[in-house]
N, C-alpha and C positions, 0 to 999 in steps of 0.2 A: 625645266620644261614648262612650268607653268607661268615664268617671266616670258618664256617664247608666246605659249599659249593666250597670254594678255594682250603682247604685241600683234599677233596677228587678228587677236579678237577686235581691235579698234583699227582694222585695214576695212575698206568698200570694197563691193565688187565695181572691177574694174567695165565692166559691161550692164548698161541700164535698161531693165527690163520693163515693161509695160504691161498690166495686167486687165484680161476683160473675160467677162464670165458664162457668154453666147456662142453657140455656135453657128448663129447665124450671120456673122460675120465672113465665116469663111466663103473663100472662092467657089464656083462652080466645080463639083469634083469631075477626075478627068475621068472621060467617058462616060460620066453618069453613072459611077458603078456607086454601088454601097462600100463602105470604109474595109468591110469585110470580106466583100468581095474583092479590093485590090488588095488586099494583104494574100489572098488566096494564089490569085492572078501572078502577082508577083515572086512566088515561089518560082516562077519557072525560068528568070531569069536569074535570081539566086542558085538555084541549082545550076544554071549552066558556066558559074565561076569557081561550082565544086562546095555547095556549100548544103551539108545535110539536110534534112528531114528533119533531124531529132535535132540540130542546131538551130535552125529556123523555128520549129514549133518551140523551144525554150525559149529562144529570144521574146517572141509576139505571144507566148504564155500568159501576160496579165495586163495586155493589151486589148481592149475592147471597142475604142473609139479614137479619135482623133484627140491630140495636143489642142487645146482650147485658146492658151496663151499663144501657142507659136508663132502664128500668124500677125497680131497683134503687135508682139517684139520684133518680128522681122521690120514692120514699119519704121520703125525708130530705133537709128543707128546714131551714137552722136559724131561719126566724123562728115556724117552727112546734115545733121539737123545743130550743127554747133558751132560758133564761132571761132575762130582760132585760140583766142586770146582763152576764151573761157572752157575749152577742151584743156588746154595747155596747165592753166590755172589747177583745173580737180586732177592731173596726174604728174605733174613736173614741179612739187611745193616741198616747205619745209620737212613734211611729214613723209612722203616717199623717200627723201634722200636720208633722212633722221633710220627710220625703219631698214631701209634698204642698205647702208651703213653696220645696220645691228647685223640682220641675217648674212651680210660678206664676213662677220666675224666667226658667225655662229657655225657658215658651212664653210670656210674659209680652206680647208683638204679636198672640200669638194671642186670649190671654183678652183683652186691650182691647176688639178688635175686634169679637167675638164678644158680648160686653156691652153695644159699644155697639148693633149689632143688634138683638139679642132683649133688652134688658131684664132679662137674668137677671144677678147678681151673678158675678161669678168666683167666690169660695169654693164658692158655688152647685152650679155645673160642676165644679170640684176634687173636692169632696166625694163628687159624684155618678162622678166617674171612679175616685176610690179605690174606692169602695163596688162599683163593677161588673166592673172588674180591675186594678186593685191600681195604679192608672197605667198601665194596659198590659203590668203583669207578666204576666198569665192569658195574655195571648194565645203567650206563650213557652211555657209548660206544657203540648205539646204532647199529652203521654201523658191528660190530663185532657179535650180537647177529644173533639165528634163531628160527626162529618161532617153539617151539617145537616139534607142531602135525605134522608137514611137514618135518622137520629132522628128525624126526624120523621114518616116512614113505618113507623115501630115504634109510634108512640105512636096513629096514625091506623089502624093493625092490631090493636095487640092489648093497649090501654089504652082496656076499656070506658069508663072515667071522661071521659077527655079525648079520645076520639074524635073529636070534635067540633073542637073546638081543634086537635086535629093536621092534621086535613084543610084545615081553612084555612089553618092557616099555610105545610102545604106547598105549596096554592097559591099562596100568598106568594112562599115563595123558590123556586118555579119561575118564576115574573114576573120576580123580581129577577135569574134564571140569564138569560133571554133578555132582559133590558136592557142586560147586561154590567157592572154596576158591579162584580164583582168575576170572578175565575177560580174555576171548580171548585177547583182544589185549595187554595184560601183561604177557602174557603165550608166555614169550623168555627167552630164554638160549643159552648155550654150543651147538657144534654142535652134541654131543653127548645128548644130553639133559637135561643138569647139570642145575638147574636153583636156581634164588632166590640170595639173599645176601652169604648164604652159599654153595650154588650149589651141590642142593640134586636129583641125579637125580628119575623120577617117582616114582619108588617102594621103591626106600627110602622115601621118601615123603611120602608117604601112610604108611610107618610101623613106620614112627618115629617123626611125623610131629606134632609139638606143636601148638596147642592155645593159647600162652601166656600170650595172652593182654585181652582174651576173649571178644572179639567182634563176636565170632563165626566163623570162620572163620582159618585156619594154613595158614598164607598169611606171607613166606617167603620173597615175593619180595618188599614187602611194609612197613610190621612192624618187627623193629629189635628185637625188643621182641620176636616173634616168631619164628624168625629167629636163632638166637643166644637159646637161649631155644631146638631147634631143634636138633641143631647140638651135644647139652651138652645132649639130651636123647638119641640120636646116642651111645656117647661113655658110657652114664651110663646103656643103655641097652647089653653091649657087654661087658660088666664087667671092667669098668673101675675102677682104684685103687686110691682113693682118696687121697693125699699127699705122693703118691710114687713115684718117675720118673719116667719116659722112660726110663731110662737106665744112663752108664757111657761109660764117655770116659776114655781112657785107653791105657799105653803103651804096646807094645805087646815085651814081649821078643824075643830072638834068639827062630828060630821054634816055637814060637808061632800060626804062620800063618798056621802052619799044623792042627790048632784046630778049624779056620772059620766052622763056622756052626754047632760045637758043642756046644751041651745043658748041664751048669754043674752050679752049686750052684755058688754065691759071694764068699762064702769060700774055695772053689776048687778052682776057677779060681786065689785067691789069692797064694794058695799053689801051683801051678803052677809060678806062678810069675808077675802076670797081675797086675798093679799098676796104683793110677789112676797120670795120669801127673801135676795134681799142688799140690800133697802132699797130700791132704786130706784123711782120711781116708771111708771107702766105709762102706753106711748103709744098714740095710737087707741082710746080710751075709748070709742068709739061704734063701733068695730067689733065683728062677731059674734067668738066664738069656745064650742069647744066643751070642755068637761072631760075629761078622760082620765086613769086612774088606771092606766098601765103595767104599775106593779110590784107594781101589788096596790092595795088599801084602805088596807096600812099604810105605802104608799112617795110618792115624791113626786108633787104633781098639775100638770097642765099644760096650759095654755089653749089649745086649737089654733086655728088662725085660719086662714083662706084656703090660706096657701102652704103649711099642713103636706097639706092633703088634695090641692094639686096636686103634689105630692112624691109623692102616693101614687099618682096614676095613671102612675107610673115604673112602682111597683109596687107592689099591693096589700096592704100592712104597716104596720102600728103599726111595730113596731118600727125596719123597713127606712127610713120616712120620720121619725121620731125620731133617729136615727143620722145620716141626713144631715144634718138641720137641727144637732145637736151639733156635728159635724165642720168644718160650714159653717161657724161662728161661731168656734172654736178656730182656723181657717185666716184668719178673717180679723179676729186678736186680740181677740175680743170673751169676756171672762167665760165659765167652764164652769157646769155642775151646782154648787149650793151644798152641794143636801141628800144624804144617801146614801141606795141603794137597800136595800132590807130584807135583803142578804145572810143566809143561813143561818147558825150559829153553825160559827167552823172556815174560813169561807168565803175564798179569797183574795182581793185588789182587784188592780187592774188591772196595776200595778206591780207587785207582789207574783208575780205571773204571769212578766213579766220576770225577775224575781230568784232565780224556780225552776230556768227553762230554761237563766239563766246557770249557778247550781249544777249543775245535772245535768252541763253541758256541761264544766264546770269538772273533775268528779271522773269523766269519761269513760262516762257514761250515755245521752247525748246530742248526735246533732251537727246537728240543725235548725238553722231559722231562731230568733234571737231575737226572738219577733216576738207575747209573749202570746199568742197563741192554743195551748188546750190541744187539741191532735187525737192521733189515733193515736200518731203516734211520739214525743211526749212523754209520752204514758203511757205506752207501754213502754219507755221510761228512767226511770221511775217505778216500774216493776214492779221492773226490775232493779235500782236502790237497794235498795227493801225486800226484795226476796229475798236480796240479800248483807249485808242489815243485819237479819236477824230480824224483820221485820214482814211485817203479812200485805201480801200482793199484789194490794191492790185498785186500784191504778195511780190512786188518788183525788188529786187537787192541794188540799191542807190546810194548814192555818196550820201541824198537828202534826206535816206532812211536810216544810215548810219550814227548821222550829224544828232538825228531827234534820237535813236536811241541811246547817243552818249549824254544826252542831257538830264 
């Protein structure tokens, strides 16, 4: 347990949180009530979904004010604020398929089982648990989590946008409080309120939420049986295609790129001229799939098919269900990416990334995780090289700043 315990201790949260310590940041609250007052207010639509008294006053028990962070995190999402290449880079590396490799051993009865069930691939499930806490690292980083009935009472107060959203879900996980699948003081997440090993938020929970281990109980955050079970009824309830990809990658011919977002058969897109780049020939010729150019016009193209768009009702991304389908196929030894993505000139690769944080770490600039992902504190052992070495201090990750610090 404690070789598991090491392995998961050097996994990131797969989700990058943003910290600020005002509450004057937050939005106009809705209706101008005090925090207190909408917690009050809002008992009465919680009750009308059947949800106690003595349940609701447990939940908001040592709640007193608004989620500080919430708001703050909500701004910064990386499938939105990140380039492809460089999303792709901190979750589809040698360290997720290394890791995710270990844990297919570890619960190896579990993914059989779970497959045989739902239909969904192990790598499938692997890739989707790296991707949502790191194998269950996230859920250790406790200083990263929030309480979920209180985040999401923030976001139902004083986040005009997702008002909406907030009030449901916290209907949600007042349901899920008075079922008991788990204790208050386990009931953390996302600051959205993503929670659990696979990070399902409320009403997915409630529509998809397995018992697997049957102890009674859909206890995401504790049993990975149920957890991993949850996530494979997700995609088998949304019709997922059992031994069919996600899709192909593909070179795009001349004016190819006029047909993104066109819907046409494998066998049309061949007779157009769409090939895939390391030779192989394309199976299910007769199925739909649709074109998507990721990384631009000038980067590579990629056929999507059935299971890339039920990967996406995990979660709403290009990017997020591109990355699982990559990871998925690396995990279970199938061929990576052929072509490269249109990198910026200067730009690192993914490995390259590794080879920085080891230097820094190396000449005492940095003591993270070696884990390619460039965030905060390897940029500021990026500053502090260049500041001690006469360059300017833009904490940039560069071919130019790698080159100086191999020397």
């Amino acid at each position: 347990m404690n070789r598991i315990a090491n392995i998961l201790g050097r996994l990131l949260f797969c989700c990058v949180f943003v910290f600020f310590s005002s509450l004057n940041t937050f939005a106009a609250p809705i209706d101008h009530q005090s925090f207190q007052e909408f917690l009050e207010s809002f008992y009465l639509e919680a009750k009308g979904v059947g949800i106690t008294r003595e349940t609701y006053d447990r939940a908001f028990a040592s709640v007193t004010e608004p989620d500080a962070k919430v708001l703050k995190s909500a701004a910064y999402q990386a499938e939105f604020t990140t380039k492809i290449w460089d999303y792709l880079d901190a979750r589809v590396n040698p360290l997720s398929v290394i890791d995710g490799r270990i844990m297919a051993g570890v619960y190896s009865k579990i993914f059989s089982e779970v497959e045989k069930e739902f239909g969904v691939e192990a790598s499938v499930i692997l890739a989707i648990w790296s991707m949502e806490s790191s194998y269950g690292a996230a859920l250790r980083r406790t200083s990263r989590l929030h309480y979920v009935p209180r985040a999401l009472a923030t976001i139902a107060y004083a986040d005009k946008r997702r008002q909406k959203f907030g009030r449901s879900q916290l209907l949600a996980t007042l349901q899920i409080v008075q079922a008991g699948d788990v204790s208050l003081d386990q009931l953390m997440g996302s600051w959205a309120g993503a929670m659990g090993h696979t990070q399902f938020i409320p009403t997915s929970f409630l529509a998809y939420g397995v018992d697997f281990d049957g102890d009674g109980r859909r206890d995401i955050w504790n049993s990975i049986p149920d957890a991993l079970a949850t996530a494979a009824n997700l995609l088998r309830q949304n019709k997922w295609r059992t031994g069919k990809p996600w899709g192909y990658e593909v070179k795009v011919p001349a004016d190819g790129a006029l047909f993104k977002g066109k819907t046409k058969t494998i066998a049309e897109w061949q007779k157009i001229g769409f090939i895939r780049p390391d030779g192989m020939v394309f199976d299910y010729v007769g199925d739909d799939a649709e074109l998507k150019l990721i990384g631009g016009d000038d980067g590579p193209g990629f056929l999507m098919m059935k299971n890339f768009f039920v990967l996406k009702r995990y979660n709403n991304s290009d990017f997020y269900a591109l990355a699982v389908g990559l990871l998925a196929d690396k995990l279970a030894g199938k061929k990576s990416m052929v072509q490269s993505w249109p990198r910026p000139a200067g730009a690192l690769s993914a490995s390259q990334k590794f080879e920085l944080q080891e230097l820094l770490a190396e000449k005492g600039f940095y003591s993270g995780g070696i884990d390619g992902r460039i965030g905060s504190n390897t940029k500021k052992g990026i500053k502090a090289f260049q500041l001690k070495n006469g360059l300017a201090p833009d904490g940039e990750p560069t071919l130019d700043l790698l080159h100086a610090l191999k020397k």
